[in-house]
Backbone as CSV, one residue per row, in Angstrom:
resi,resn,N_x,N_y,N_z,CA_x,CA_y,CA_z,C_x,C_y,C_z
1,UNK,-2.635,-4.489,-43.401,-3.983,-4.106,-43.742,-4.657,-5.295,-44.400
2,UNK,-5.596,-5.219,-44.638,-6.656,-6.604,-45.091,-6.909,-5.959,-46.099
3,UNK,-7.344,-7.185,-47.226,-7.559,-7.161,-48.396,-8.553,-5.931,-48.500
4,UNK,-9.489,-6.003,-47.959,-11.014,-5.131,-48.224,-10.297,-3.805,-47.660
5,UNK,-9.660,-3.667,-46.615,-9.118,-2.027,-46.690,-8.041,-1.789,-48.036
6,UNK,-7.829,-3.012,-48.145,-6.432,-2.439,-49.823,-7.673,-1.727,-51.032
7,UNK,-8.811,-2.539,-51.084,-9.456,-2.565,-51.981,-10.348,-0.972,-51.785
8,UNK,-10.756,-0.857,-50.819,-11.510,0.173,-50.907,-10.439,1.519,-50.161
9,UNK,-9.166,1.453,-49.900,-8.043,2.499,-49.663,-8.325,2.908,-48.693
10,UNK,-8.656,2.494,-47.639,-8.690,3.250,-46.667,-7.191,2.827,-45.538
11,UNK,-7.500,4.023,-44.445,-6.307,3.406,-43.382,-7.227,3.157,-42.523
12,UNK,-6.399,2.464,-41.674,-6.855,2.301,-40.603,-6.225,3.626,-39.197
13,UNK,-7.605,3.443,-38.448,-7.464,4.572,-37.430,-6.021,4.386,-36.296
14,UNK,-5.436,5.113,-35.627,-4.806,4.547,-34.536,-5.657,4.045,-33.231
15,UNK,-5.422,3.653,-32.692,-6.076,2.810,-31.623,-6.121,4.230,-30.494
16,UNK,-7.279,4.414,-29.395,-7.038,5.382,-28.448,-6.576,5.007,-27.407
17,UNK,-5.792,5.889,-27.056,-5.545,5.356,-25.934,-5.694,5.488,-24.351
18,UNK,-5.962,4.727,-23.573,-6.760,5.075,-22.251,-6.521,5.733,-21.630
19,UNK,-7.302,6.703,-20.767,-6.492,7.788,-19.580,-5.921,7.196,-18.661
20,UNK,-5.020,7.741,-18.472,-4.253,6.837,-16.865,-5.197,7.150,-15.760
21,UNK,-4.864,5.985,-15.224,-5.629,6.189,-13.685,-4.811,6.603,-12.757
22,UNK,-6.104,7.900,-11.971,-5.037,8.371,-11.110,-5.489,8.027,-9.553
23,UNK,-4.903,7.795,-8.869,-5.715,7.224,-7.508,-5.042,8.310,-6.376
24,UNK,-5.737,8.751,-6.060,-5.908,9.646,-4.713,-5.137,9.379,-3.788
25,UNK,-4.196,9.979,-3.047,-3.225,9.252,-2.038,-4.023,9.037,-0.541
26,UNK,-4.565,8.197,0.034,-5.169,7.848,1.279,-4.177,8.542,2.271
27,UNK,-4.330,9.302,3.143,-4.171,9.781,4.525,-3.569,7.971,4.923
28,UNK,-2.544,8.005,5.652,-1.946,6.883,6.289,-2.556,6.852,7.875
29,UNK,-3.462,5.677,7.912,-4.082,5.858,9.451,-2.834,4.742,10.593
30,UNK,-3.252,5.543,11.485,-2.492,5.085,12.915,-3.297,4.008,13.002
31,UNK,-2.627,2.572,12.894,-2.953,1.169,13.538,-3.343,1.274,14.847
32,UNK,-4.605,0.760,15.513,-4.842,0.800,16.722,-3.945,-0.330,17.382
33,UNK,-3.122,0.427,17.855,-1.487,-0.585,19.190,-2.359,-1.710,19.946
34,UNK,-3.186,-1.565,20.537,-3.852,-2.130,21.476,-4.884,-3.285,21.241
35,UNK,-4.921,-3.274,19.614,-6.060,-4.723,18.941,-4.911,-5.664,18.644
36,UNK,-3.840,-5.088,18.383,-2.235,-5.830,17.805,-1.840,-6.837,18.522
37,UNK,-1.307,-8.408,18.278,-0.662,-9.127,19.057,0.353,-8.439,19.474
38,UNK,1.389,-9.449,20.611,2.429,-9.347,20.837,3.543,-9.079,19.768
39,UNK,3.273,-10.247,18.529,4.470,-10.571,17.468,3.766,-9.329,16.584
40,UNK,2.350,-8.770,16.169,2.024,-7.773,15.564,3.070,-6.371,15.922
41,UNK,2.916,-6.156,17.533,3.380,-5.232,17.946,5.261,-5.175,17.472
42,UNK,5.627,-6.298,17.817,7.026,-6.211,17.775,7.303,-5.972,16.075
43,UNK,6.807,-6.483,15.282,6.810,-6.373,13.889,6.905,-4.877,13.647
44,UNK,5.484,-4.194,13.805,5.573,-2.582,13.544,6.754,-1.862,14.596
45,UNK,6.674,-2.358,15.480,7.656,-1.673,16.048,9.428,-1.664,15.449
46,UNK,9.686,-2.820,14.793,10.585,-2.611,14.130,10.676,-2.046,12.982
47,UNK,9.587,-2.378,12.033,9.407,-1.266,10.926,9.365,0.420,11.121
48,UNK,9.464,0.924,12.530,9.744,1.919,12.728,11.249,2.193,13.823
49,UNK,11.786,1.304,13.417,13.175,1.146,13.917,12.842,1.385,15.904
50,UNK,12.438,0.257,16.566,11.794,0.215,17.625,12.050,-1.292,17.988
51,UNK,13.004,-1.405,19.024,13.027,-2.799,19.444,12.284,-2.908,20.611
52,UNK,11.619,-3.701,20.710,10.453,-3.931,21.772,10.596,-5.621,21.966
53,UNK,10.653,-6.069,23.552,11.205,-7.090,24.006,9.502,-7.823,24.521
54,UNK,9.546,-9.013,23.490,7.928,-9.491,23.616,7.696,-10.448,24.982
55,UNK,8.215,-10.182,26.335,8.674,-11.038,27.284,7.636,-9.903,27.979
56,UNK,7.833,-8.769,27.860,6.853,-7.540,28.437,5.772,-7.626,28.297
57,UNK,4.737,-7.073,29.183,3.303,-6.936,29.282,2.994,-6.562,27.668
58,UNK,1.595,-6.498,27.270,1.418,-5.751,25.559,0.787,-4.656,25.964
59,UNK,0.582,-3.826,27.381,0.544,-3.023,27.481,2.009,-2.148,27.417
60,UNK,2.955,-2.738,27.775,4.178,-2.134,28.157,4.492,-1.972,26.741
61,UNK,4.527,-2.826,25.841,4.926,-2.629,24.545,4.433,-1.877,23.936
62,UNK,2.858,-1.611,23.468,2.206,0.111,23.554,2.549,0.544,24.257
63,UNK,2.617,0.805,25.399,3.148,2.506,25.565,4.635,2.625,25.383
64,UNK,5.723,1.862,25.299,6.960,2.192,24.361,7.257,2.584,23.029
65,UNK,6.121,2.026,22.708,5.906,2.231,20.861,5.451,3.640,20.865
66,UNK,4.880,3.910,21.751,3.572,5.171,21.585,4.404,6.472,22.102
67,UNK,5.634,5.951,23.353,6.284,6.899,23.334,6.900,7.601,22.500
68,UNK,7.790,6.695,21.893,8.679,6.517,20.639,8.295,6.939,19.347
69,UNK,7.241,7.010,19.276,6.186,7.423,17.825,5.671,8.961,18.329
């Protein structure tokens, strides 16, 4: 405490404290397959356990993914 609160007795307040922020969970949108590179495609496609062979058309690779999903 500081001199001038010793002197005149006071306490000091507790500090408030902030509300948590709460953030809204976003709906997870479907990546459009078809704006995606080749190496885009093969990427998500493995993040959804999807091996996709980038030697194939990137049409062929959407519609394997798209089956598969």
């Amino acid at each position: 405490m500081s001199k001038f609160g010793d002197l005149i007795g006071s306490t000091p307040k507790p500090a408030a404290k902030p509300a948590p922020v709460v953030e809204k969970a976003q709906p997870k949108k479907e990546p459009n397959l078809s704006e995606m590179s080749k190496k885009e495609l093969e990427s998500y496609g493995r993040e959804h356990g999807i091996e996709v062979d980038r030697r194939h058309s990137k049409e062929d690779l959407v519609k394997e993914i798209k089956e598969v999903l």
